[in-house]
N, C-alpha and C positions, 0 to 999 in steps of 0.2 A: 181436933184442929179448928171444928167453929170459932173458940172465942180466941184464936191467933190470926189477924187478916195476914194474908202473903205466906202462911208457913207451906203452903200446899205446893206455891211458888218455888220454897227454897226446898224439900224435900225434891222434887221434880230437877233442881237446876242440879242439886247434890245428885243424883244418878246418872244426868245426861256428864258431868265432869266426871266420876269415874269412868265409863265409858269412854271420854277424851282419853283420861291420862292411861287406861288400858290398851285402847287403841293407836295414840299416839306418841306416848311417853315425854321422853324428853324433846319430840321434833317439834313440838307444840307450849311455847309460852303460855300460859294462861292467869292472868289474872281480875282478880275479883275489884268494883270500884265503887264506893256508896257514895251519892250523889250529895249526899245530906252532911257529906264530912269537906271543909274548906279546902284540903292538901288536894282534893277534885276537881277544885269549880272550874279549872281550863273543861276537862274532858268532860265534864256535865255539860258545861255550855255548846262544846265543839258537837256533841255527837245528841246534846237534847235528852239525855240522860232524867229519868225519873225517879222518887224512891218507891212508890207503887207497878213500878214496870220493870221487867227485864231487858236488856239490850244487850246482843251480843254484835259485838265489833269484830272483823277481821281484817288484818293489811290497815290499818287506817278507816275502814267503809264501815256504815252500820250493814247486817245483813239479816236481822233479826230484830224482830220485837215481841216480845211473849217468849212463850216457850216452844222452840219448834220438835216437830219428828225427828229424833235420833236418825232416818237415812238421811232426811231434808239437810240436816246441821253436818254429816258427815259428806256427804256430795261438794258441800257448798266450802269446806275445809280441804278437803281431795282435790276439787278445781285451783286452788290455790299452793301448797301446800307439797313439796317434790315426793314424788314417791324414796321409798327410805331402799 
């Protein structure tokens, strides 16, 4: 994965979204936004969106940057989010 910058990124974001969609299923929208593609530029702008960073958005609010701890990212979805 050295001569791929960001793959370390997307295997890492690929595990913590299984993990969503296991744990949350369908109560949890989720979608993916490249900052680099024009059908974006409101939400890049709005939320400061990078293509070397990750940002995870909830409700509208950034609540991440980088890649957090699967409990950190689940707490902070649980605070929000009805229980089922």
């Amino acid at each position: 994965m050295k001569h791929f910058p960001g793959a370390a990124n997307r295997v890492a974001v690929g595990q913590l979204y299984m993990k969503l969609k296991e744990e949350y299923g369908p109560r949890l929208d989720i979608n993916f936004y490249d900052p680099r593609c024009f059908v974006f530029l409101f939400d890049t702008l709005r939320y400061r969106l990078r293509g070397d960073e990750v940002t995870w958005v909830l409700n509208g609010k950034v609540i991440f940057r980088g890649i957090p701890e699967w409990e950190k990212l689940k707490d902070a979805i649980d605070g929000v989010l009805p229980a089922s």
